[in-house]
C-alpha positions in Angstrom: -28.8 52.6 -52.9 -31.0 52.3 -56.2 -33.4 54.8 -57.7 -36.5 54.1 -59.2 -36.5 56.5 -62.5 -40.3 55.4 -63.5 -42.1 52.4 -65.3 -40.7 49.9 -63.4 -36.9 51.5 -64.4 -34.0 51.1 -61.5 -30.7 52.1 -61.6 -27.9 52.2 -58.8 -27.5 56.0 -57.2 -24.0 55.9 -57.0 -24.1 56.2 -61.2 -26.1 59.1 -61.3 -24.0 62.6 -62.2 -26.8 64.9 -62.9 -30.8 65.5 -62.6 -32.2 67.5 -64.8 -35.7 69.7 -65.4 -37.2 69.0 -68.8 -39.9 71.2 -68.8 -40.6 73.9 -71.7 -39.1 76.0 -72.6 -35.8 73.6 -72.4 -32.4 75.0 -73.0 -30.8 74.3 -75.8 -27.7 73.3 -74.2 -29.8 70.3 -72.5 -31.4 69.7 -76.0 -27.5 69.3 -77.0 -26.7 66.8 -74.3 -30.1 64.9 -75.2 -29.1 64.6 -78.9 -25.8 63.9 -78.8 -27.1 60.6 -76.5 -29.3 59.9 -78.9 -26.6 59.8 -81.8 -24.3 57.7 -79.3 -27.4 55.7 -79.0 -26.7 56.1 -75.5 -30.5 57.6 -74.8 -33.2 55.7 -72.9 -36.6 57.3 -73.1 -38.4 55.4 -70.8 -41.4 57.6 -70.5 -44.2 56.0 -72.4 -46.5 58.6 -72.9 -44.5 61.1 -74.6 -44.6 63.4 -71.6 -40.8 63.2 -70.4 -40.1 65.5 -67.3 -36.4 65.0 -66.2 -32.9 64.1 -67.6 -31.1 61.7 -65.6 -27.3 61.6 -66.5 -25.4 59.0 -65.4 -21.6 57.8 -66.1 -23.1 55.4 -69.2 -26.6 56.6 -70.4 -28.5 59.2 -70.1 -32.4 58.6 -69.4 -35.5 60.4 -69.9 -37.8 60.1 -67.3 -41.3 60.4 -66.5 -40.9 61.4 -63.2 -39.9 65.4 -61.8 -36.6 66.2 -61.7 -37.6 67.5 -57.7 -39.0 63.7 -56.7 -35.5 61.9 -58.7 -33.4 64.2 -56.7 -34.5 63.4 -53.5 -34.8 60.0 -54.1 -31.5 60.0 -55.2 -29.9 62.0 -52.3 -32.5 61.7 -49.3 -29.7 59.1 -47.9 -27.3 61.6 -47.9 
């Protein structure tokens, strides 16, 4: 099953670990997992507008998503 993550953005379901809120205030422990992606440059933001609202980690990247952390999750797992 594959999971559309926003802006035309798919990845298989089966790779996704975790779904994350990135709303304010955000913890720092998620700022943590954010930045050290971004160092690995293993980070895509693919939110254009600046206005990211979930973390999706998966086993290889880990993406920033327009989309709620509420709709990814049960896109992701409605199947199960």
């Amino acid at each position: 099953m594959y999971v559309h993550l926003g802006n035309n953005f798919i990845i298989a379901g089966e790779k996704i670990i975790a779904v994350l809120n990135y709303g304010a205030p955000v913890s720092p422990d998620l700022q943590e997992i954010v930045e050290i992606a971004r160092l690995e440059n293993k980070l895509s933001n693919i939110s254009n507008n600046g206005k990211e609202k979930a973390v999706v980690v998966c086993d290889d990247r880990v993406y920033l998503s327009p989309i709620s952390s509420t709709t990814l999750f049960k896109r992701a797992f409605n199947y199960y």
